[in-house]
N, C-alpha and C positions, 0 to 999 in steps of 0.2 A: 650281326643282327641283335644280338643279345644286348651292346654297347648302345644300341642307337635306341633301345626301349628305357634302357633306363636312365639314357641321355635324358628323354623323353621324358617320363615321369620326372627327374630332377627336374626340368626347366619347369611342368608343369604344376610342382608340387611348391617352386618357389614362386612362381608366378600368384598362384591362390594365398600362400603366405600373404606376401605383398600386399595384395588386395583385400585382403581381413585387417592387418596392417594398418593400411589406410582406411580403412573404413570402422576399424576401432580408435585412430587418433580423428577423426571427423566426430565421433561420439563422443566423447574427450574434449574435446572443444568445447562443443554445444552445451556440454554440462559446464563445465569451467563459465564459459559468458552467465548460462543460467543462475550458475551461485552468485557469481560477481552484482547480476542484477539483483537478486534478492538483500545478499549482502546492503547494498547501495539502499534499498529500499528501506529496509530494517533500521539502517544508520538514519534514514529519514527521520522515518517515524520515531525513533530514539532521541533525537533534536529535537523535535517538535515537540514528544513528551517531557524534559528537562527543560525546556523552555516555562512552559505549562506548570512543572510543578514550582520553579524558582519564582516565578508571579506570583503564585499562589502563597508562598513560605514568606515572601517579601510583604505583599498585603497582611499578612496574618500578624507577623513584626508588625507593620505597621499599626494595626489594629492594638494589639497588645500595648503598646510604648501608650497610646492615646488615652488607654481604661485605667493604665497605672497612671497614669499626671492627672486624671480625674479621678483616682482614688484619693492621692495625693495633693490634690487643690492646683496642680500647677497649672497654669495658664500659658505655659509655652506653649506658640506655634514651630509643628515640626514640619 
């Protein structure tokens, strides 16, 4: 009788194991997609900001090359 209780508890103690188990790799998951998406999002808006600032750095060149050939008297079109 004694064998068959803690037969018992064994199966019952790995059974609950098991299923904390699985149910901390399902939490696991969820986090993991979660980062991925923010990740993904981040990189977005990352793009879009370096997009943004490289127009900006380019106009500003551009602008500048223009003030110097008219400091300069030049008449080049750039």
């Amino acid at each position: 009788m004694k064998k068959s209780i803690i037969l018992i508890l064994a199966v019952s103690f790995s059974l609950s194991f098991y299923s904390c188990r699985e149910a901390t790799q399902e939490k696991t998951e969820d986090a993991v997609k979660a980062i991925g998406k923010d990740i993904e999002s981040g990189a977005k808006d990352a793009g879009e900001k370096i997009k943004k600032g490289t127009k900006k750095v380019k106009e500003e060149i551009h602008e500048e090359i223009h003030e110097t050939d008219d400091m300069n008297h030049d008449n080049h079109d750039h």
